[in-house]
N, C-alpha and C positions, 0 to 999 in steps of 0.2 A: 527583481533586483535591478536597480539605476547600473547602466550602463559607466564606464572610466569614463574619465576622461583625457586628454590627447592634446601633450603641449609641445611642440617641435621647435627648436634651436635648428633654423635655417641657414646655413654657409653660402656666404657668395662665392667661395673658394676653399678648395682645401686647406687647413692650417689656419683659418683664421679664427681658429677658438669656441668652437660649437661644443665639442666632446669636452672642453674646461667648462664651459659653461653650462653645459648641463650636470656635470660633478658637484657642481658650485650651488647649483639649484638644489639640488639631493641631499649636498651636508647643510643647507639653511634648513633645508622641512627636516631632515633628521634633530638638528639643535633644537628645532620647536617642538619635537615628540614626536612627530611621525617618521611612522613606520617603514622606513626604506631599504632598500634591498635594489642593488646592481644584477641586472637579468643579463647583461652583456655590455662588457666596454670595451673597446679595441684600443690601447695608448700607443702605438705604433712605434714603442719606442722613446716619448719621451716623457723626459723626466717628470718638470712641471704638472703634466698630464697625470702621471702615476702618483706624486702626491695628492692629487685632486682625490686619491679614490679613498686614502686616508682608513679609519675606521670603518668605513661603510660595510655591510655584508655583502658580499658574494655570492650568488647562487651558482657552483659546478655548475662547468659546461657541461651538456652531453658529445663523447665520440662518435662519431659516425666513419664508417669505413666504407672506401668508395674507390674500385681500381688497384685494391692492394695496398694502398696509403689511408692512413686513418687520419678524417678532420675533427674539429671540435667547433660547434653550434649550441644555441643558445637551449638548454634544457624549457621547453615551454610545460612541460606536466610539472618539473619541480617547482617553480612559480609556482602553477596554480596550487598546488599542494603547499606550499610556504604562505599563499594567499598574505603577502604584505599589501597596506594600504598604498604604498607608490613603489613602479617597478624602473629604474634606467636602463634603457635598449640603446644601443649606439647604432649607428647606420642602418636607418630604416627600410634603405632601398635593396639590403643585401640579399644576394641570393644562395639562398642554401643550399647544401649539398646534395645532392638527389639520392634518395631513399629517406629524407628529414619527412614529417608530416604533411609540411605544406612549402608549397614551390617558393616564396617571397617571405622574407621578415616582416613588411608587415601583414600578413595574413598574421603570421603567429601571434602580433601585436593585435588585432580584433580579435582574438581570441580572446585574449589577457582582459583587454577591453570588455567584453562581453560577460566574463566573467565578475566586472565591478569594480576592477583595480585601474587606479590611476596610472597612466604611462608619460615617460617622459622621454624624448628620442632627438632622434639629431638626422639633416641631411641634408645636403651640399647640393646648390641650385643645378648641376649640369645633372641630375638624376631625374628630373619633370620630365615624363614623356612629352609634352607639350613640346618642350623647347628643343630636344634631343638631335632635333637636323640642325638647328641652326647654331648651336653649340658645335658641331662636329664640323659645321661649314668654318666658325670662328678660329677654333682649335686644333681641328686637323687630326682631332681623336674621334672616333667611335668609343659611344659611353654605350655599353651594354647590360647594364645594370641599369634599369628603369623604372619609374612608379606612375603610376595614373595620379593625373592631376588630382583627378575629384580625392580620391585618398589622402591628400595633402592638405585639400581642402575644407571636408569636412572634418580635420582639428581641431580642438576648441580653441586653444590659442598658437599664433605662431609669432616666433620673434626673431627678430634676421640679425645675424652675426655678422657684422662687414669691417673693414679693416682695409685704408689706403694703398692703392694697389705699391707702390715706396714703401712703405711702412711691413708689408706681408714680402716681397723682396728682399728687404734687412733679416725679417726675421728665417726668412729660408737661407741665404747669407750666412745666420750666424751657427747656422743646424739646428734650429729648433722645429722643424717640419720632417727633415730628409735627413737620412746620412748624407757623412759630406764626400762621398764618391759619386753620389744622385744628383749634390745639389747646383754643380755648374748645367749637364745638363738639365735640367728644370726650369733654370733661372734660362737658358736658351729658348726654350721650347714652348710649355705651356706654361711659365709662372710669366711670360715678357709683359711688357706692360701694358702694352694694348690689350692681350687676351685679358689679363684682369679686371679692365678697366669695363671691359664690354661686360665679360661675366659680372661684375657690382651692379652693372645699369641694367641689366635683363632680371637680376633680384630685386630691384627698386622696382620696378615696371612692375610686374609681376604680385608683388606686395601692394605697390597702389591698387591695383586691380581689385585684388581679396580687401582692402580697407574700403573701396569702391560700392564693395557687396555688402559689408557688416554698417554700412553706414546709411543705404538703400533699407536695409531691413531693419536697423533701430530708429529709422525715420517710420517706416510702416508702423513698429511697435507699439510707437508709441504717438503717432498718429500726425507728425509733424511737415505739415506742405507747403509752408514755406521755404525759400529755396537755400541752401548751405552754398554759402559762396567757397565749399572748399576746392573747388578746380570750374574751370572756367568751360563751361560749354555754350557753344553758340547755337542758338535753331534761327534757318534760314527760311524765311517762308516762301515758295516756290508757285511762280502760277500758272508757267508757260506763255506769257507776257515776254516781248522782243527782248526788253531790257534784263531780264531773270537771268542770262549768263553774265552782265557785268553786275551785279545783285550780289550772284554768288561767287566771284570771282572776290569781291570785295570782304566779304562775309570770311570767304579764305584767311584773306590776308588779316585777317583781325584776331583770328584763331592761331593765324602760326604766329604771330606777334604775342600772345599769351600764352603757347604751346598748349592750346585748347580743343576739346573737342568740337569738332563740326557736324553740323545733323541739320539737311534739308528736309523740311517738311512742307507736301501739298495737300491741302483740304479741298476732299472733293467731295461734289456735291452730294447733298442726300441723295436724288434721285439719279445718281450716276450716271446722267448725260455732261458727256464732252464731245468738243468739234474734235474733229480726226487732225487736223493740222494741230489741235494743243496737246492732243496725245504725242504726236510725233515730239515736238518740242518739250516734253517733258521727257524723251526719251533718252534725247540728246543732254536736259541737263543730269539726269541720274548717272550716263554715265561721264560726264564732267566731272560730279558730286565724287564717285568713285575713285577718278584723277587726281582730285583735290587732296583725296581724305579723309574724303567725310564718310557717313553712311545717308541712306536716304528712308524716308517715312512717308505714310500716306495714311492717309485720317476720312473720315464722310460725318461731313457735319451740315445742316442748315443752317448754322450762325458759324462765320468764319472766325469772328475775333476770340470766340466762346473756346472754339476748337485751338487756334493758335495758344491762348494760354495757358489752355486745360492742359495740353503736352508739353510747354516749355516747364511747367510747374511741375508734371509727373517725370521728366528727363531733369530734374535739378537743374533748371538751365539758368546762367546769370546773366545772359543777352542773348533778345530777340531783335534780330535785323530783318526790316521793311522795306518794300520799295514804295517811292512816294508816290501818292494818287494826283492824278490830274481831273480827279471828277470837280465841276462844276460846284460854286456856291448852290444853286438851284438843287444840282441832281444831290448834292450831301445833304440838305435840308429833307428834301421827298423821302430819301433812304437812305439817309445816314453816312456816317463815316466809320470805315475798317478802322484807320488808323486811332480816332480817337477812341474807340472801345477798346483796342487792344491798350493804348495808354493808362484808361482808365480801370482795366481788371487786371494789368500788368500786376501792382503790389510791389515788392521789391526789385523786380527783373525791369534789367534796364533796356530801353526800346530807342532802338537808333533808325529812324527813318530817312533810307538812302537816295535820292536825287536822282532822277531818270535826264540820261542823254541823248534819247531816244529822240525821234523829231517827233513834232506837237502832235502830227498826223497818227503817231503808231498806236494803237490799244492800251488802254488803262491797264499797269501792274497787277489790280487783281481783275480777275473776271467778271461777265458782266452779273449783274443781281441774281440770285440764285433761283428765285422766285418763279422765275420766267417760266411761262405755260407756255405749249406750243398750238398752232396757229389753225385755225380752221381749213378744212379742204378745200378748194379753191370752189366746187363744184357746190356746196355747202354755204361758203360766204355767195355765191350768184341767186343762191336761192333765197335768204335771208333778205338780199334788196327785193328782188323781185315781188317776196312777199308784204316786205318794209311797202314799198308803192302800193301793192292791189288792196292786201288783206283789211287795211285801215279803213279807206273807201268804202271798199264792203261791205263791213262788219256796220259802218252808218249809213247806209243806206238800208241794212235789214234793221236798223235800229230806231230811225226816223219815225215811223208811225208811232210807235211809243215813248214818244218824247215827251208826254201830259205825264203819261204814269212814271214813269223810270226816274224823271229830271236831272240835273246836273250830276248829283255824286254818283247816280246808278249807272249811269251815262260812262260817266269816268272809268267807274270799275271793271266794266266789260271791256273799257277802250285798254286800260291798264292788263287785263287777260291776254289783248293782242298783243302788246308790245312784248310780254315775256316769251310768246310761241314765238318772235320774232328771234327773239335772244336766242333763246334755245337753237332755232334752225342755223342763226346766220355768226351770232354773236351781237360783242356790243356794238359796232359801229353800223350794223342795220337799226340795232334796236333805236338808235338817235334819230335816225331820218324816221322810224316809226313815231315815235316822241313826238317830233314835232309835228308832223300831219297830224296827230291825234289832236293834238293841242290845237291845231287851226281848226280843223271838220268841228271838234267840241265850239269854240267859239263863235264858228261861224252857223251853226245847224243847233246849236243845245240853249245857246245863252239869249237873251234879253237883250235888244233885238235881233229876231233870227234872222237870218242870212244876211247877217254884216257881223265886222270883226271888233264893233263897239260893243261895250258894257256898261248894264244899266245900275249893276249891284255890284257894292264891293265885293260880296260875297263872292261873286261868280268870277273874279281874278282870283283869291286867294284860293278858292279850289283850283284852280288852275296851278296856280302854283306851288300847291302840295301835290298835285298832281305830278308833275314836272320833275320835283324831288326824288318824289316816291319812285316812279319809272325811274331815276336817273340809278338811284339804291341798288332796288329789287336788280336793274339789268344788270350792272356788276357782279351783283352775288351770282347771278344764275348764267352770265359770261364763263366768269372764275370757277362756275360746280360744273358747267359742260365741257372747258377746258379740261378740266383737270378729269374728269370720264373720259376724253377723247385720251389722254396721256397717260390714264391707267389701262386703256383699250392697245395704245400701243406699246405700251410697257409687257403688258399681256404677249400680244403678237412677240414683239422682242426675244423674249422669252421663248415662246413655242419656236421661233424661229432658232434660236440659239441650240433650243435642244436638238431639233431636227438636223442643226449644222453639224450637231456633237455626235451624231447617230450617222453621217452621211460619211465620217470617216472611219467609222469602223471596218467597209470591208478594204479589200487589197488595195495597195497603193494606186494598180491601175486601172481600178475600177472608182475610186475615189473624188477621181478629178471631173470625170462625165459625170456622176452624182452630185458635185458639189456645185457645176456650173447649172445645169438642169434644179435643182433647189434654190439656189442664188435665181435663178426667172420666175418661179414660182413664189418668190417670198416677195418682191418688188414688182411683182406683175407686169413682168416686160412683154415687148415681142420676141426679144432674141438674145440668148449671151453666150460669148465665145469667149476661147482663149485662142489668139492668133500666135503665131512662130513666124518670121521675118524670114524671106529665101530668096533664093537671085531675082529680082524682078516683079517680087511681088510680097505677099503675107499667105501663109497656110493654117487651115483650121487644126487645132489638136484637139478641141473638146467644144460643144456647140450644141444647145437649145434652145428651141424655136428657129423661129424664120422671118423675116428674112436676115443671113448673117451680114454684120457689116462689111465691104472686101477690105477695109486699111481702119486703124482708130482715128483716120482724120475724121472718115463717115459716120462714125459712133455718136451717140449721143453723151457718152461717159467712157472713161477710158482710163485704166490703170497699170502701171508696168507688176511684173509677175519675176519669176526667178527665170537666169537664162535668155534674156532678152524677149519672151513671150509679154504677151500684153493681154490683159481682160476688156471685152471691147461690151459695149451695150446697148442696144434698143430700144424704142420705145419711148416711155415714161421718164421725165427728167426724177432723177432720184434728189432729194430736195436736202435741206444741212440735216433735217431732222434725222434723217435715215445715214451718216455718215458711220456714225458707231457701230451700229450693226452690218455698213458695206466694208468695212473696214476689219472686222473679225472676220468676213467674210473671203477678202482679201489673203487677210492672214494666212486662213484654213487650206485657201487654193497655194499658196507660197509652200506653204508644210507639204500641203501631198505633192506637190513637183519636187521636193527633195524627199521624201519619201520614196517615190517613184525613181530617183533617179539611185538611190539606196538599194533599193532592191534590182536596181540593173547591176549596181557593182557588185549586188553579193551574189547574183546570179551568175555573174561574168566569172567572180570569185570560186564558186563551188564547181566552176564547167572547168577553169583552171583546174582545183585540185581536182576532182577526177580526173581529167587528163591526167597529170602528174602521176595520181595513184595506181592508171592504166600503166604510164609509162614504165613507172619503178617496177610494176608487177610481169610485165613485159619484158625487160632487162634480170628480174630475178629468172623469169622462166629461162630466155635465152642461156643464161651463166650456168644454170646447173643443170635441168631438165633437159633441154635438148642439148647440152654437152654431154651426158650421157651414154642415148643412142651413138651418138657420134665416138665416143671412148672405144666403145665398145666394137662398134665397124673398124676401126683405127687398130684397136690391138689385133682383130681377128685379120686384116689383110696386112699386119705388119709381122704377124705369124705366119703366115702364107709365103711372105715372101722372102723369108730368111732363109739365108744359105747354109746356116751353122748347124740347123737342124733338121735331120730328116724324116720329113713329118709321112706316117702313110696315108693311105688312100681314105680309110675312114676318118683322121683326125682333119686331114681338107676339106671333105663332106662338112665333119661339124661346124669349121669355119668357115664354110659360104652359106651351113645354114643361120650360123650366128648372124652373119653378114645379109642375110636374105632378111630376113627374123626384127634385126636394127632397122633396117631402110627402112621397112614398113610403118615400124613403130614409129620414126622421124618423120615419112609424109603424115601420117596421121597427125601430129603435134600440130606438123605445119600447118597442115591443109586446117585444122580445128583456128589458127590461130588468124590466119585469112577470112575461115567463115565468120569469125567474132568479130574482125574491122569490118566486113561486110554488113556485119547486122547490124553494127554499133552506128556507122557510118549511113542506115539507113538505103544501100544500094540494093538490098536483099529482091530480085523480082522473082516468085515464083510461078512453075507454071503449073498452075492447077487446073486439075482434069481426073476422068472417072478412074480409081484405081485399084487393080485386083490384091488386096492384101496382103492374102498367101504370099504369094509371088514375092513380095516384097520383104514380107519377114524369113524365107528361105535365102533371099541376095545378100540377106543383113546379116544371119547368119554364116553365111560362105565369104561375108567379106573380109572376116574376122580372124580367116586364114586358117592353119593349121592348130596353133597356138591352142585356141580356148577350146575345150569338151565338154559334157555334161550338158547342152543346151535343149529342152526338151520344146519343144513345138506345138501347140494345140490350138487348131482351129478346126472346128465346126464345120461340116461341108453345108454348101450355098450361102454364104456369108456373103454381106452384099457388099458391091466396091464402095469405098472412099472418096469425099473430094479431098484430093493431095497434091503433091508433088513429088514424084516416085523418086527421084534422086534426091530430094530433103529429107523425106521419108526415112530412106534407108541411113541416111547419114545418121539422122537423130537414132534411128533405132539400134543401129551399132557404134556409139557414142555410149549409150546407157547398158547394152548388152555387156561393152567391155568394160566399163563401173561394176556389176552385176557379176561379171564372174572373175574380175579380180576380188574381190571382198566377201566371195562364197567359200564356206571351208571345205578341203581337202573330200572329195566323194559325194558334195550333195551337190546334183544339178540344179540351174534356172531353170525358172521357165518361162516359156514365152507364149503370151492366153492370147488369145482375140473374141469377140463377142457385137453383138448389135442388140444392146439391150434401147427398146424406145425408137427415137430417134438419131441419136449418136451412132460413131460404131469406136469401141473401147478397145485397146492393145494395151495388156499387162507384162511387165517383165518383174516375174519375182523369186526373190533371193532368199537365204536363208541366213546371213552375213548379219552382223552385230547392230545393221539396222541404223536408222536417222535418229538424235536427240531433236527433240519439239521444238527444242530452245536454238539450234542450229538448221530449220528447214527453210526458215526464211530468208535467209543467202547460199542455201543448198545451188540455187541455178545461177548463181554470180559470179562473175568472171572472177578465177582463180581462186577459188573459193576450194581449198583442198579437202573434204569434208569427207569423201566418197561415199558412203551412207552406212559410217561408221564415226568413231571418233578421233581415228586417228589419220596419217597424211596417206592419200590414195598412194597404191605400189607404185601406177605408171602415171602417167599425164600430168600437164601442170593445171590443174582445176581449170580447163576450157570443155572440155565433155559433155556436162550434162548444160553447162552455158548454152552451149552452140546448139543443143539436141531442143532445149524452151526455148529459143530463139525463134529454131528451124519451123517448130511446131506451131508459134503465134504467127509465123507467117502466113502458114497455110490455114490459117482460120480455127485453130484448135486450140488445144491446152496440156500441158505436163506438169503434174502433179506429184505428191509420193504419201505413201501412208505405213500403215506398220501391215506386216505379214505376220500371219497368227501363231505363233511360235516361237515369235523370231526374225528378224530382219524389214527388210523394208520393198514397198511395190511399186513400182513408176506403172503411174497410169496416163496413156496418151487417150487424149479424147478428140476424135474427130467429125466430123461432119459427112453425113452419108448420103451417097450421091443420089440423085434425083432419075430413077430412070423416065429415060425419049417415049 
C-alpha cells in the first residue's frame, strides 16, 4: 500500500488564515468527488472559520479523561475505520492528552499516513523545534508545543500562509482572531509589529531553504549542471597568498551587496604537501570566512581550475572571484594560466578577477605549480657529481681497446647507460655534466680523427647529436621516476611517522609529552629535542631526548613556541621546508598533550577538592549527631546527679556515674578513631614495628572493650609464633573490629576471636554470627564513614571510622584486613600479618 501524502498550510502567525485555508482546500477536493472527511478542526471561535467547514463530514472526536476533567482528541482508529480518501487535521504540532495512543498529533498523522490516506494540516511557524529559542528570545514566549523539523520537512507539499504584519493587526483589531477582552492585550504583547514582522521573515527564510532543497534535488533528477541563477552564491578561491584576506574581504562585500551566499574554497594539492606558514594562513582566513559569513570548503585536486569549477557548478554558484596572477608571460606559457582555464570551463558562472595590492615582491595568489617533486638528499646530489666527473672517464677508458669492434653507436650506448646511473644516483643536473663529458671523451677517443675534437663524417656529428637528445629525454624521465620514489618513500615514512605520533598519545597526559618529544628525535634523526620552560635566570628542561640538550632556543638549531610560554628547542640536523608538515603536527600533538596535562592537574586538583569536601561534610555530619550523642547522654546523667528537686538513692547514682563512665569512653573512642583517620589519611601514621606476642595482645583488645561487651570467646593455639606489629595499632584495629562484631551479634551468640600461623603469615580472625556483609557493599566496607557494619543497616554506635582506622592500622604494619562470609551466617574479618623472623 502507497504511503498519504502530506500537504501543510504553514502560518507565519496565528490568525492569518491556515485553518480557512486548508477548509478551502477540502471543499475544492470534495466539489471534484473526493472523498473528505475533517479528522479535527479547531475554529477558535470564529465565524468565517466555521462556515468554512460547511457540509464537510465530521469524524466524533474521542473523550479522553485526565485528572478528573474530561478532554476531546482527534479519534485516529475512527479515521482509519472510515478510511476516506483525504483526512483535515488542524494543528499538527498539538499535544495530546496523556493516556491518547500517541504523545504528538503528528504521530497520529503518520499513522493516517501510513495507512494510505491523504492528510491535509496546518501549522504556525513558532512550532519548528529548530527555531523555538529564537522565537522565545523575539517574543518573550516559551512555545511548548513543538515539532521536529525533519517532520515538516518531509511533506510533500508546503505552502506558507502570510499576511502584512498592518493588515493581521486590523484583523485582530476587528475580532476576527481573539475575543475582544484578549485583543488589546495581544495587539501589546505578541501581535506588536516588530514580533510579526520577524516571525514573517523567519517563515520566508526558512521556506527558501526547503525550496533551496526541492530545487538541489530536481536539478539532480533530472540531471541539470548548469547553474540556476535563482540566488546569488559566491565561491571565493582561497590559497593562503598575502593578499587572500583583501580577496576575501572583497568577495564579502559583493555578497552582502546581493544578500548572497558566501563560500571560500581552497584546492589542495593531490599529494597534500603544504608549507606550515600556508597552513597557518589559511587558518586565519577560515576563521575570517566565519566572521564574514561565509562557510569554508576544501577540495584535493591536481588541476586547480578543474577543481574550482567542478564545485562552483556542484554549489549552484553564479560567481567565482579570483585573485589576479602576477605569473610571467614566460612562466604562463611553460604551465599555463589558472585564470584562463577557469574562464574557459566557467560556462555560465561569471568570473571576476580581483587585483592584488600586495607589493611585486609578495608570492603569486595561487601557489606554486603543483607538480613540484621534492629535491634530492644533499649527500645523494654529492655523489651524483662525483660520479658525473669519474664514472664517464672510466667507463672510456675500459672501453678504448675496443673501439674497432664497438664503433661509434656501441660506443654511445654504454656511454648512454652511464649517464642514466648518473641520474639515478644524483639526478638531472649531474646527469648534464655526465652528458657532456660523454659527448667530448666520444669525440675525442671514438670518432675520426682520434684524439681530436674534429670530424671526418657527418655521420659521426649526428650521432652525437641523437645522442645528446636522447640522454637529455631518458634523464628527465628517469630524474622525475626517482623523484617521485624518493616522495613516495617519504610519503611512506610520513605516514609511519604520523601513526606512531597517533599511538604515542594514547597513554596518560603525563607520560605523553616525554613520548612525544623522544619520537619527534627518532622521526628527524636528531641529536637532541627538548621542551624548555623559562625561570628566573635561566630556561628548564620539562621533557628531553638525546643529548646534548640545547641550554636557551637561541642555541637550537630549530625552535618552536609550545603552550605556557614553554618552547621545543632542536639539535642536530636542520629539518628542511620538506619536513614542515609533519614538524608541524608534530607541534600540534606536543601543544594538546601540554593541555591535556594541565587537564588532568585541574581534575586532579578537582577530585582532591571534593574529597576533602566529602571528608569535611562526613566530619561535620559525624560531629552533629554521633558524638552529640555520647555527649546527651553524659549531660542528662550528670544533670540528674545534680538536681536538688530529686532524691535520688545511692543505687540510681551508681547507675549515673556508670552511664557517665560508660559515655566518656564511648566519646574517646569516636575521637581518638577520628584523630587516627586524619593521621592516616594525612600520611603521619609511623609505626613501630617489632617481634610481637599475639596472645597478649588479643586479651588487651579484649579488656579494652571494657565492661560493656560479653560473649567474646578467645582461641589461640599454644606456641603460636610472634608477629611483625605494632602492639598498640594492633590492639586498636583489633578492638575497632571486636566492637563492630559484637554490636551486630544477636542477643546469646558469642564472637570469636581465632589466631593461627598457617604458612608463612600469622592470621587473626574475628567472627560473628550477625546478618553478615552484602558483596555489593564490601568494597567501601573499610571507608571512611562508611556505616555498613557488616550488616545492612546503620551500625548501633560509631560514625563509620572503626573498621576505617582498624585497615588503615593494619596496612601500616605491613598486613592486610579483609572480610568474608561465616558459614551460617555472618561475616569474618581476617587480619593477615607478617611472622616474625626469629635472631
Amino acid at each position: 500500500m502507497a504511503r498519504g501524502t502530506l500537504r501543510i498550510y504553514l502560518g507565519a502567525a496565528p490568525g492569518v488564515g491556515k485553518t480557512y485555508a486548508m477548509l478551502g482546500e477540502g471543499r475544492r477536493r470534495a466539489g471534484r468527488g473526493t472523498d473528505v472527511v475533517i479528522g479535527y478542526v479547531e475554529t477558535h471561535g470564529r465565524a468565517r472559520t466555521q462556515e468554512q467547514v460547511g457540509d464537510l463530514e465530521v469524524v466524533p472526536r474521542k473523550e479522553v479523561d485526565y485528572r478528573g476533567a474530561t478532554f476531546t482528541e482527534m479519534d485516529t482508529d475512527a479515521v482509519l475505520a472510515r478510511r476516506p480518501e483525504v483526512v483535515l487535521v488542524d494543528e499538527l504540532a498539538h499535544t495530546n492528552v496523556p493516556g491518547s495512543r500517541h504523545a504528538k498529533r503528528w504521530q497520529d498523522v503518520n499513522e493516517i499516513l501510513d495507512a494510505g490516506i491523504d492528510v491535509i494540516s496546518t501549522l504556525n511557524i513558532q512550532h519548528l523545534e529548530s527555531l523555538n529559542d529564537v522565537l522565545e528570545r523575539i517574543t518573550g514566549v516559551v512555545q511548548r508545543e513543538t515539532i521536529p523539523d525533519d517532520v515538516v520537512r518531509r511533506a510533500d507539499q508546503i505552502e506558507l500562509v502570510d499576511m502584512a504584519p498592518e493588515a493581521l493587526r486590523r484583523r485582530m483589531a476587528h475580532g476576527n482572531i481573539y475575543a475582544a477582552e484578549k485583543v488589546d492585550a495581544a495587539l501589546a504583547h505578541y501581535f506588536r509589529v516588530g514580533n510579526l514582522g520577524a516571525l514573517r521573515e523567519l517563515a520566508l527564510l526558512w521556506m527558501a531553504d526547503r525550496v533551496d532543497d526541492e530545487l538541489a534535488a530536481y536539478r539532480e533528477r533530472y540531471g541539470i549542471s548548469e547553474p540556476w541563477e535563482t540566488k546569488e552564491r559566491i565561491v571565493v578561491a582561497l590559497t593562503g597568498a598575502p593578499d587572500s584576506e583583501q580577496l576575501l574581504r572583497r568577495a564579502a562585500r559583493m555578497a552582502g551587496r546581493t544578500h548572497g551566499e558566501l563560500i571560500g574554497l581552497h584546492v589542495r594539492s593531490a599529494d597534500g604537501s603544504a608549507h606550515l606558514r600556508m597552513t597557518e594562513r589559511l587558518a586565519r582566513l577560515r576563521t575570517l570566512l566565519g566572521e564574514l559569513g561565509g562557510r569554508y570548503a576544501e577540495v584535493s585536486s591536481a588541476d586547480v581550475a578543474e577543481a574550482l569549477t567542478a564545485f562552483a557548478r556542484a554549489e549552484n554558484a553564479t560567481q567565482l572571484v579570483l585573485g589576479a596572477s602576477r605569473r610571467s608571460r614566460v612562466g604562463e606559457m611553460l604551465h599555463g594560466s589558472v585564470i584562463n582555464r577557469v574562464i574557459a570551463n566557467a560556462g555560465r558562472i561569471d568570473v571576476h578577477v580581483i587585483a592584488s595590492h600586495q607589493g611585486e615582491e609578495g608570492p603569486l595568489p595561487f601557489p606554486p605549480r603543483r607538480g613540484r617533486l621534492v629535491q634530492f638528499p644533499p649527500r645523494r646530489r654529492l655523489s651524483g657529481w662525483l660520479l658525473a666527473a669519474l664514472a664517464v672517464p672510466l667507463l672510456t677508458v675500459a672501453l678504448t681497446p675496443f673501439r674497432d669492434s664497438l664503433a661509434l653507436p656501441g660506443v654511445l650506448l654504454l656511454l648512454l647507460l652511464g649517464v642514466v646511473g648518473v641520474t639515478v644516483v644524483g639526478g638531472a643536473a649531474p646527469a648534464i655534466l655526465a652528458t657532456a663529458v660523454a659527448v667530448l671523451v666520444a669525440d675525442f677517443y671514438f670518432t675520426v680523427p682520434f684524439h681530436s675534437l674534429a670530424m671526418h663524417h657527418f655521420a659521426d656529428g649526428v650521432a652525437l647529436a641523437a645522442f645528446v637528445a636522447v640522454a637529455a629525454v631518458v634523464s628527465s624521465l628517469v630524474d622525475r621516476l626517482a623523484r617521485r620514489n624518493l616522495q613516495m618513500a617519504r610519503a611512506g615514512a610520513e605516514a609511519e611517522a604520523l601513526a606512531r605520533l597517533a599511538g604515542a598519545v594514547l597513554p596518560s597526559s603525563r607520560e605523553a609529552l616525554p613520548d612525544l618529544v623522544a619520537e619527534l628525535r627518532r622521526t628527524f634523526d636528531l641529536d637532541a629535542a627538548a621542551v624548555l620552560r623559562p625561570e628566573a635566570g635561566g630556561w628548564a628542561v620539562v621533557a628531553a631526548a638525546g643529548g646534548p640538550v640545547p641550554a636557551t632556543p637561541a642555541d637550537a638549531a630549530f625552535s618552536a613556541p609550545l603552550a605556557e610560554g614553554t618552547v621545543l628547542v632542536l639539535a642536530g640536523s636542520t629539518v628542511g621546508a620538506d619536513d614542515t608538515r609533519l614538524l608541524g603536527a608534530f607541534v600540534a600533538q606536543l601543544r594538546q598533550a601540554q593541555e591535556r596535562a594541565a587537564l588532568a592537574d585541574r581534575a586532579a586538583s578537582a577530585a582532591e577538592l571534593e574529597d576533602a569536601n566529602q571528608l569535611r561534610t562526613a566530619i561535620l555530619s559525624a560531629v552533629s549527631h554521633d558524638l552529640r550523642t555520647p555527649l546527651a547522654a553524659i549531660k542528662a546523667a550528670a544533670t540528674s546527679v545534680l538536681s536538688k528537686e530529686v532524691d535520688w538513692s545511692a543505687d540510681e547514682v551508681l547507675d549515673f556515674a556508670r552511664t557517665i563512665d560508660t559515655q566518656a569512653d564511648r566519646l574517646n573512642r569516636l575521637v581518638s578513631n577520628l584523630l587516627d583517620m586524619s593521621r592516616i589519611q594525612a600520611g603521619a601514621l609511623r609505626p613501630a614495628i617489632g617481634a610481637v606476642d599475639v596472645e597478649d595482645v588479643l586479651y588487651q583488645a579484649v579488656d579494652g572493650l571494657g565492661p560493656g561487651p560479653t560473649g567474646i570467646v578467645v582461641d589461640v593455639p599454644p606456641g603460636l609464633p610472634p608477629a611483625l606489629a605494632d602492639p598498640g595499632l594492633l590492639e586498636r584495629a583489633l578492638a575497632n573490629v571486636l566492637s563492630n562484631a559484637v554490636g551486630w551479634s544477636p542477643p546469646g551468640i558469642a564472637v570469636r576471636l581465632e589466631a593461627a600461623a598457617p604458612g608463612e603469615d600469622l592470621v587473626i580472625r574475628v567472627v560473628d554470627q550477625g546478618p553478615g556483609v552484602p558483596k555489593e557493599g564490601r568494597e567501601r566496607l573499610f571507608q571512611p564513614f562508611q556505616r555498613l557494619g557488616d550488616g545492612t543497616g546503620a551500625s548501633p554506635n560509631g560514625i563509620g571510622l572503626g573498621l576505617a582506622v582498624a585497615s588503615g592500622f593494619t596496612r601500616a604494619m605491613g598486613g592486610e584486613l579483609t572480610v568474608d562470609d561465616t558459614p551460617g551466617g555472618g561475616a569474618t574479618f581476617v587480619f593477615r600479618l607478617r611472622r616474625a623472623v626469629p635472631e
